[in-house]
C-alpha positions as CSV (number, residue, x, y, z in Angstrom):
1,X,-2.8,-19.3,12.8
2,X,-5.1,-21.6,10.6
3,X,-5.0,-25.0,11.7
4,X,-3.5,-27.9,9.5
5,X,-5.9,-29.7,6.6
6,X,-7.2,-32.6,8.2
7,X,-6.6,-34.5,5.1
8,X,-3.6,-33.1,2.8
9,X,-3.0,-33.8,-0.6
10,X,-0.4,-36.1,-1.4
11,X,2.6,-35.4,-3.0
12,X,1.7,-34.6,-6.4
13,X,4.7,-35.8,-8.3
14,X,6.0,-39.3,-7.1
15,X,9.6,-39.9,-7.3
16,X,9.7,-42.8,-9.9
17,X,12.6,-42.9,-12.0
18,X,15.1,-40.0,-13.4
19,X,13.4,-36.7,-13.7
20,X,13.8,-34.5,-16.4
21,X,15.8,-31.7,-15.9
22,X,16.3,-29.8,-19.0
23,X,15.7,-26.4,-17.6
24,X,17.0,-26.9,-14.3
25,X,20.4,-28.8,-15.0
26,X,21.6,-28.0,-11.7
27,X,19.1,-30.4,-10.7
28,X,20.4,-33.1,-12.7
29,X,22.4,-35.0,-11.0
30,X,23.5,-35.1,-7.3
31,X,27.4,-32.7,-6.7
32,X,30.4,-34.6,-6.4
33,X,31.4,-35.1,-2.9
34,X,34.4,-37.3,-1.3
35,X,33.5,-40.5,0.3
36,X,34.7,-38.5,3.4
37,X,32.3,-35.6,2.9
38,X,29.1,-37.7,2.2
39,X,29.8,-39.6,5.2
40,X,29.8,-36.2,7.2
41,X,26.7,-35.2,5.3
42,X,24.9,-38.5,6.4
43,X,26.0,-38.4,10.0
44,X,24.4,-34.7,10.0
45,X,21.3,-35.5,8.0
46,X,20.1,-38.6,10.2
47,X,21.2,-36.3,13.4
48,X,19.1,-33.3,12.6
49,X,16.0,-34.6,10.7
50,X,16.2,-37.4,13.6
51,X,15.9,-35.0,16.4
52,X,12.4,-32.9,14.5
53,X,9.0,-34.3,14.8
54,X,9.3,-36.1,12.0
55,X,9.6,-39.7,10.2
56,X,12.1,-40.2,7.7
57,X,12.6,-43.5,6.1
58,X,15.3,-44.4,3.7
59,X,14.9,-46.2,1.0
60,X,11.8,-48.0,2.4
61,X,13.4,-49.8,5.4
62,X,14.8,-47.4,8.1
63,X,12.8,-45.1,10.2
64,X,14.2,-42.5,12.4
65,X,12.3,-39.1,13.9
66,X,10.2,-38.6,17.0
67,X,7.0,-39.0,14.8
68,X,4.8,-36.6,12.7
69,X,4.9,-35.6,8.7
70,X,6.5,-38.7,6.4
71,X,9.3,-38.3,4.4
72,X,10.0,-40.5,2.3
73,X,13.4,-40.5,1.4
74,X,14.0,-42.8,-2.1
75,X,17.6,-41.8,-3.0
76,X,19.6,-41.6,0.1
77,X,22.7,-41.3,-1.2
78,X,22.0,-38.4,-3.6
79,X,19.9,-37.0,-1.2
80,X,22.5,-36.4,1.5
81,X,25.5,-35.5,-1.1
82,X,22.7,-32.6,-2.1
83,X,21.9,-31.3,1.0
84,X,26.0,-31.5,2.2
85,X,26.6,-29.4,-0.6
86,X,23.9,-27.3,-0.5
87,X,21.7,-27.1,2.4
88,X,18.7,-25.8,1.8
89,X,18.9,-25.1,-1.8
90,X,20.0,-29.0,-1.5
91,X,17.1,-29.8,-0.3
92,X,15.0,-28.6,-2.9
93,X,17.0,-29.8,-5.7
94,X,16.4,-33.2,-3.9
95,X,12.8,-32.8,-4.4
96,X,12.4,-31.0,-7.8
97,X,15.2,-34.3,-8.2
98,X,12.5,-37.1,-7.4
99,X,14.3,-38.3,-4.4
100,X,12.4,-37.2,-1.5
101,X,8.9,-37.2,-1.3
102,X,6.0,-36.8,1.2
103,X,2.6,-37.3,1.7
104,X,2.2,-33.9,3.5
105,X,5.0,-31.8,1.9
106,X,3.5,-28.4,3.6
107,X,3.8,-30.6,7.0
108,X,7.3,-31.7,6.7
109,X,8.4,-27.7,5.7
110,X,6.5,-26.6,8.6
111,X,8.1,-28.8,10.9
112,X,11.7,-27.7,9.5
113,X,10.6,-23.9,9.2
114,X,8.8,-24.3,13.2
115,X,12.7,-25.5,14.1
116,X,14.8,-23.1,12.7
117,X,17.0,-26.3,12.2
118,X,19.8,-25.8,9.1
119,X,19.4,-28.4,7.2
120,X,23.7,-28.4,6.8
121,X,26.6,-26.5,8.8
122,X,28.6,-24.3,7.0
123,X,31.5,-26.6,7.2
124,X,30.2,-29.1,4.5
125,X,29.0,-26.5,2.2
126,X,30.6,-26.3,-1.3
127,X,30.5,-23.1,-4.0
128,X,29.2,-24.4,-6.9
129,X,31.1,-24.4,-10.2
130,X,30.1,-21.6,-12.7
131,X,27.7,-19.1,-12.1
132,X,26.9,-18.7,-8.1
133,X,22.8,-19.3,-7.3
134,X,22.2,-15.7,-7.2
135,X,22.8,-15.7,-11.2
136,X,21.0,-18.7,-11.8
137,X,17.3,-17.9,-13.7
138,X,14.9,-17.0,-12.2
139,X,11.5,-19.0,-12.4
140,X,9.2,-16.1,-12.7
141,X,10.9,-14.7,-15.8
142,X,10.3,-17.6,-17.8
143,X,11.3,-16.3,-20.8
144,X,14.9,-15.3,-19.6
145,X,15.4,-18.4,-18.7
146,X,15.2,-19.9,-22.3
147,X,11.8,-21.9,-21.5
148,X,9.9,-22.4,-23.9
149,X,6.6,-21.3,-22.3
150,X,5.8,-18.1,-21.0
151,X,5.2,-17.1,-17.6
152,X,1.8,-16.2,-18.3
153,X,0.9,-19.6,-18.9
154,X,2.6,-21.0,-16.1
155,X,0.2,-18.6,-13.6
156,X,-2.6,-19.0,-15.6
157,X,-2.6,-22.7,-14.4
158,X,-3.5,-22.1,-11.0
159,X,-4.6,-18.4,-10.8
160,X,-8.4,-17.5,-10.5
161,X,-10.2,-14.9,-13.1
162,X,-8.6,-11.8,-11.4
163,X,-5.5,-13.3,-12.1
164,X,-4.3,-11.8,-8.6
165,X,-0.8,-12.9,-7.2
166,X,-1.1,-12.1,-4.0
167,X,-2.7,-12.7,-0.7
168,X,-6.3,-13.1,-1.0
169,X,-8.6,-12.3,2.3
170,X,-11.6,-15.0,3.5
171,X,-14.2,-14.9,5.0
172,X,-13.1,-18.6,7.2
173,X,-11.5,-21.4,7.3
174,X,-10.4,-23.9,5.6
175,X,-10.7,-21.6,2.8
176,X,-12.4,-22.8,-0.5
177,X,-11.5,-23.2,-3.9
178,X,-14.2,-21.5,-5.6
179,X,-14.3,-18.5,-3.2
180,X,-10.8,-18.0,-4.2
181,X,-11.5,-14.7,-6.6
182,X,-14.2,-13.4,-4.1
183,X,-11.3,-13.5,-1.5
184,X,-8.8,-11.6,-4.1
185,X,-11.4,-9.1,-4.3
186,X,-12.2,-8.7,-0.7
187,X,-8.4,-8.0,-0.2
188,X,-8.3,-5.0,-3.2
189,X,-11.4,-3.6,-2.2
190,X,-9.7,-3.2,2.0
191,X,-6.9,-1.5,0.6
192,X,-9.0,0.7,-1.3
193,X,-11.8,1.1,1.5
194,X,-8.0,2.2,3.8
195,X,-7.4,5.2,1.6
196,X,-11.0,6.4,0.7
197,X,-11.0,5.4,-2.7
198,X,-13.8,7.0,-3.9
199,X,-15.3,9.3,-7.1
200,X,-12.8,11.8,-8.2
201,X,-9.8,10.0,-5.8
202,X,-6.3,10.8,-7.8
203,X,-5.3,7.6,-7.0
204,X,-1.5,5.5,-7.5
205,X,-0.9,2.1,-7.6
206,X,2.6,1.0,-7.5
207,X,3.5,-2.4,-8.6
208,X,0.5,-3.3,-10.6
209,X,-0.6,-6.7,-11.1
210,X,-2.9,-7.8,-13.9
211,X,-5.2,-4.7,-13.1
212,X,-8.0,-6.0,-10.8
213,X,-7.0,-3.4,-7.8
214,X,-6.8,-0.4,-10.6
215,X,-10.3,-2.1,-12.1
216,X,-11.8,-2.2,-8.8
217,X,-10.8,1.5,-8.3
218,X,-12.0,2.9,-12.0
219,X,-15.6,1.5,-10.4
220,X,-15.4,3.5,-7.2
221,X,-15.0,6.6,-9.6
222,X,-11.0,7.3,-8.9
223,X,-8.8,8.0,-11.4
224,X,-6.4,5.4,-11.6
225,X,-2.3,5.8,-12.9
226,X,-1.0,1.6,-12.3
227,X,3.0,1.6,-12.9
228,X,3.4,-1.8,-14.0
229,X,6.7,-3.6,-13.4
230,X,7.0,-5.6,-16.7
231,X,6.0,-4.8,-19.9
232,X,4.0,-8.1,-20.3
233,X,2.0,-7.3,-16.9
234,X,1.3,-3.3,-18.4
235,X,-0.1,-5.0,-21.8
236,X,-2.3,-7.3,-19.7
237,X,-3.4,-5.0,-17.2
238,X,-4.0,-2.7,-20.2
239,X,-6.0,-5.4,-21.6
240,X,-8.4,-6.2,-19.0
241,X,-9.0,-2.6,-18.2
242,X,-9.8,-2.4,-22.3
243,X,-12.1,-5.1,-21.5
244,X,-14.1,-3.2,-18.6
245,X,-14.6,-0.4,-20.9
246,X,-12.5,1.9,-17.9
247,X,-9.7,3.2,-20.4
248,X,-10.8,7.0,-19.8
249,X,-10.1,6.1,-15.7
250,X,-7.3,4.2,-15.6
251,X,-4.0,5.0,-17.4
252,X,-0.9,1.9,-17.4
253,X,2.9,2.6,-17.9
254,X,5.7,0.9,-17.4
255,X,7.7,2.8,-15.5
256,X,10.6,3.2,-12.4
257,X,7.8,4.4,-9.7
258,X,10.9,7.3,-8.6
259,X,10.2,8.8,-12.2
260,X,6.6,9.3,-11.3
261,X,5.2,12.8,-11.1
262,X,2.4,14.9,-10.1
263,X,0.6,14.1,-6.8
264,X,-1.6,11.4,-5.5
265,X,-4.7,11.6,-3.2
266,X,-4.5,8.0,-2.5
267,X,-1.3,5.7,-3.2
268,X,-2.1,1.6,-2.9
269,X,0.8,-0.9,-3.8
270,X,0.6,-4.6,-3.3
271,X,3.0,-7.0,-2.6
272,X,6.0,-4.5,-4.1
273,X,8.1,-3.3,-1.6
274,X,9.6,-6.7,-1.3
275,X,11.1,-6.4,-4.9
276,X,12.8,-3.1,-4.5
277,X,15.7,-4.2,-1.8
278,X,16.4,-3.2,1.1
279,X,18.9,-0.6,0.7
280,X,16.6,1.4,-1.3
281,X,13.2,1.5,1.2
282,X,13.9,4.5,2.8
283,X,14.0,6.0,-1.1
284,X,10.7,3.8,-1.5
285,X,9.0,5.7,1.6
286,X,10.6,9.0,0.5
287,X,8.8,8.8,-3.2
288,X,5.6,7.8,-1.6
289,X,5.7,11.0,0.8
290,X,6.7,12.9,-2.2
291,X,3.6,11.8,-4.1
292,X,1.0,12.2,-1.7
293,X,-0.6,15.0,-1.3
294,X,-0.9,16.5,2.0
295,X,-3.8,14.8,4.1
296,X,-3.4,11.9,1.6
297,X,-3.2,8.1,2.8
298,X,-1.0,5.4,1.6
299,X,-2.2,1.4,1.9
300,X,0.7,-1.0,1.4
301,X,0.2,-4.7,1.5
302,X,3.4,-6.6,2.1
303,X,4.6,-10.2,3.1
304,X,6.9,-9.3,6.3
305,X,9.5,-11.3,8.5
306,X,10.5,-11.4,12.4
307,X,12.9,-7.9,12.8
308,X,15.0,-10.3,14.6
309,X,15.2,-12.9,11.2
310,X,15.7,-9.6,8.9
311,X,18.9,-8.7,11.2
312,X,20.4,-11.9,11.4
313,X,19.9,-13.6,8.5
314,X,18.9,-10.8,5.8
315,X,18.6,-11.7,2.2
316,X,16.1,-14.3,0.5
317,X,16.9,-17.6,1.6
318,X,19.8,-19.0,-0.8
319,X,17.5,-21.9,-3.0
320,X,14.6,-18.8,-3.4
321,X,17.2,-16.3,-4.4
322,X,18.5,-19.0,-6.8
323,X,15.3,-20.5,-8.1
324,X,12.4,-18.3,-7.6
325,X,12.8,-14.3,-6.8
326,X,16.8,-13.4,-6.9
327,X,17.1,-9.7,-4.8
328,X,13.4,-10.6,-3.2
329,X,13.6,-8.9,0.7
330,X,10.6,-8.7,3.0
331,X,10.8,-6.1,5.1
332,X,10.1,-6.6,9.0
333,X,6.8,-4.6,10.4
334,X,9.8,-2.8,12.9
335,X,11.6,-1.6,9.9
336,X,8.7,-0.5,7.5
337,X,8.0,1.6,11.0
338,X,11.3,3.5,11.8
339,X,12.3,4.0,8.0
340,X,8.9,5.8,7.4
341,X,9.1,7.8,10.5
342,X,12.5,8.5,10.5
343,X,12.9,9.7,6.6
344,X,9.3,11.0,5.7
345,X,6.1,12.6,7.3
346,X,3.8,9.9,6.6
347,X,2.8,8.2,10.1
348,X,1.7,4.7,10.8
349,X,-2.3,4.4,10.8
350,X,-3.3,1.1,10.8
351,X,-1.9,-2.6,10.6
352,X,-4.0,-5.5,10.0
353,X,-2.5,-9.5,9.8
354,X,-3.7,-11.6,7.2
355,X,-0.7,-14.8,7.3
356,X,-3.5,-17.7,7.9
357,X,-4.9,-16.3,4.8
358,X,-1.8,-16.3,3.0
359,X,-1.1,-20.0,3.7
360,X,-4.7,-20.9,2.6
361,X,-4.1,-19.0,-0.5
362,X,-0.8,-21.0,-1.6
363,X,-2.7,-23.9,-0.6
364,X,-5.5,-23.6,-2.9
365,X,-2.7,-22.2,-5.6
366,X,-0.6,-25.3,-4.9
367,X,-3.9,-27.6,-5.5
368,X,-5.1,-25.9,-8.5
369,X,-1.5,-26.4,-10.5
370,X,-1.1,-30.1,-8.9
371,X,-4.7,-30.6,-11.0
372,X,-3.4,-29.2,-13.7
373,X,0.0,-31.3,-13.7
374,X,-0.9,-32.8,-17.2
375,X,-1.4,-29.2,-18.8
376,X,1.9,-27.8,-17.5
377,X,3.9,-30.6,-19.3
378,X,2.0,-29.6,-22.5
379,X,3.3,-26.0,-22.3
380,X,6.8,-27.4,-21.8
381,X,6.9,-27.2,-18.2
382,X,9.3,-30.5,-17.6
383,X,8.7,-32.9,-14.6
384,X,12.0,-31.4,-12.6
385,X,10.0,-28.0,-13.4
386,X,6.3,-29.0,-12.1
387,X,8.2,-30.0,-9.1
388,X,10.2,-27.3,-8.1
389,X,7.2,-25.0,-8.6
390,X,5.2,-27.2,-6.4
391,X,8.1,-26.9,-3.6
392,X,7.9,-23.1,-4.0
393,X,4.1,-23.5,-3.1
394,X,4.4,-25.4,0.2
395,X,7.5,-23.8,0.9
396,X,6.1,-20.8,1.3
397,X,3.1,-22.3,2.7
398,X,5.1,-23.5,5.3
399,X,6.2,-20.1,6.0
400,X,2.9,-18.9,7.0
401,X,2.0,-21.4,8.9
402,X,5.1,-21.6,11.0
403,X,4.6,-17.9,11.7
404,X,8.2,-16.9,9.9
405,X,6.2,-15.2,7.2
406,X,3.2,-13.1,7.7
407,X,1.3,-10.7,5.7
408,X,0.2,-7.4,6.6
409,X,-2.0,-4.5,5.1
410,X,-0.5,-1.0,6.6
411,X,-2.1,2.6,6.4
412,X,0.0,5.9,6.5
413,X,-1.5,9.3,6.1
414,X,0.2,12.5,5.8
415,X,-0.5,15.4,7.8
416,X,-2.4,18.6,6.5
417,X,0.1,21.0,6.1
């Protein structure tokens, strides 16, 4: 796992005053709990966050914790009525809120994601009034949300040139800033060197991006069909394939990738299976083995979870679901095994881990859009916005580096028949 920056950034958005919250009301203001409640919620708060290697000081005075990451807490009140009604989800609201902050916000989620601590029993959790989190808009689909800006501009503010939104692959560590689209590369050009791209390849790509992998193929020689997921990712992919003078190589639709035809020497999909669900992977490894040709390899890259956390907890945590990417699942590397061996005849080839690359990819993603603070609030992006964003970052930052996310490139190949 890659070691901790020596010397994090700070927390990009001090808590100082109220912050706006016009796109995320929920955000607003702290729930309603009794006097009874809150108390609860404080007794829990101190006793959990008190027990972690971590300090925690309230309101400037107190200090509690066994020492590590700061916390700076500078709303206690709302910020244990929050996380007693929400946990979690809480939690992040708190932040996005203004009244927690840290000076290593990656450290502090590590240390809670290391502990597997809840951050509130079920007992002093509360539904919420109206729509549950799992309808609440998501970030990603900007436009659905009634913000004013589109989501394009939102990843163009900390996205490199290949506008990739995925795991990029260095060379070492800690990883640098202006590497960043040589490592996006690097990661397109091992899933293609996996399944032989190559000229003449009848190649697939599932889950397109912004067309760099399809690009990247067209140049090798393959011919390239992308299904894109959204019609603004088909007209930008389409775009920047326009742009590299490959149209005659590489054709983009927007399509359900189980209404694809035909069949597929090669079939490369990036950071997609997570979107689909988990109820419907064994019908995701059953279209691939439908689409490959016989003798034909598949590359997946994919963010993965413990089997043992996809068991017992399932689901996207509640404040991701709610916030980020409702219906997101990442499968386990146990699952992604049995499904395709038990409902297809494509066979397991190759595995390689990339999670320390992951978590210095959202780091250098989480720098680049804490530079660009300024710019986001000139798209619209509000203050309660930039923050929550920023959480999402080192939230999943965190992840990697605690080793409860990792990411992994996997090969199958289908036997000659």
């Amino acid at each position: 796992m890659a070691a901790f920056l020596t010397d994090p950034p700070s927390a990009p958005f001090p808590g100082a005053g109220p912050a706006d919250t016009r796109y995320l009301p929920d955000v607003a203001a702290p729930p309603a709990l009794s006097r009874l409640r809150t108390a609860a919620a404080e007794r829990f708060v101190r006793r959990t966050l008190g027990g972690l290697p971590l300090r925690v000081r309230f309101g400037g005075g107190e200090l509690i914790g066994f020492g590590g990451p700061l916390l700076e807490v500078h709303e206690p009140r709302a910020f244990v009525r929050r996380i007693g009604a929400g946990g979690f989800t809480g939690f992040a609201e708190s932040y996005a809120a203004g009244e927690w902050d840290a000076p290593d916000p990656v450290g502090v989620l590590t240390v809670l994601a290391a502990s597997g601590t809840p951050l509130a029993p079920v007992r002093l959790r509360r539904p919420r009034r109206g729509a549950g989190p799992a309808h609440r808009p998501p970030v990603r689909h900007l436009d659905a949300a009634g913000h004013p800006a589109r989501s394009g501009e939102l990843f163009g503010l900390f996205l490199d040139e290949t506008l990739s939104y995925s795991c990029a692959v260095f060379r070492g560590f800690p990883a640098e800033e202006h590497l960043l689209a040589t490592a996006q590369r690097r990661a397109c050009d091992r899933l293609l060197d996996l399944v032989n791209a190559a000229e003449g390849t009848q190649l697939l790509e599932i889950g397109a991006g912004r067309g760099e992998l399809a690009i990247r193929a067209a140049r090798r020689g393959a011919r390239v069909l992308a299904i894109a997921l959204t019609r603004e990712r088909r007209d930008l992919a389409r775009m920047r394939v326009l742009q590299a003078g490959l149209e005659d190589r590489v054709s983009v639709l927007l399509r359900d990738y189980r209404k694809v035809l035909g069949r597929f020497d090669a079939i490369v999909s990036v950071e997609t299976i997570e979107t689909v669900g988990a109820e419907l992977w064994p019908d995701w490894f059953m279209t691939l083995d439908r689409l490959l040709v016989p003798g034909g390899r598949a590359a997946l890259q994919t963010v993965t979870v413990p089997h043992e956390w996809l068991v017992t907890r399932g689901g996207t945590p509640a404040w991701s679901g709610a916030y980020i990417s409702p219906g997101v699942q990442p499968p386990s590397a146990r699952a992604i095994e049995e499904i395709s061996l038990g409902c297809t005849a494509l066979r397991p080839a190759g595995r390689d881990t990339f999670g320390p690359h992951y978590a210095e990819t959202l780091r250098l993603w989480r720098e680049r859009f804490t530079a660009r603070s300024d710019e986001a609030g000139a798209l619209g992006f509000d203050t309660a916005f930039r923050r929550m964003w920023t959480f999402h970052l080192a939230c999943a930052e965190a992840g990697f580096r605690a080793g409860c996310l990792d990411l992994e490139q996997l090969l199958f190949t289908k036997a000659e028949e």
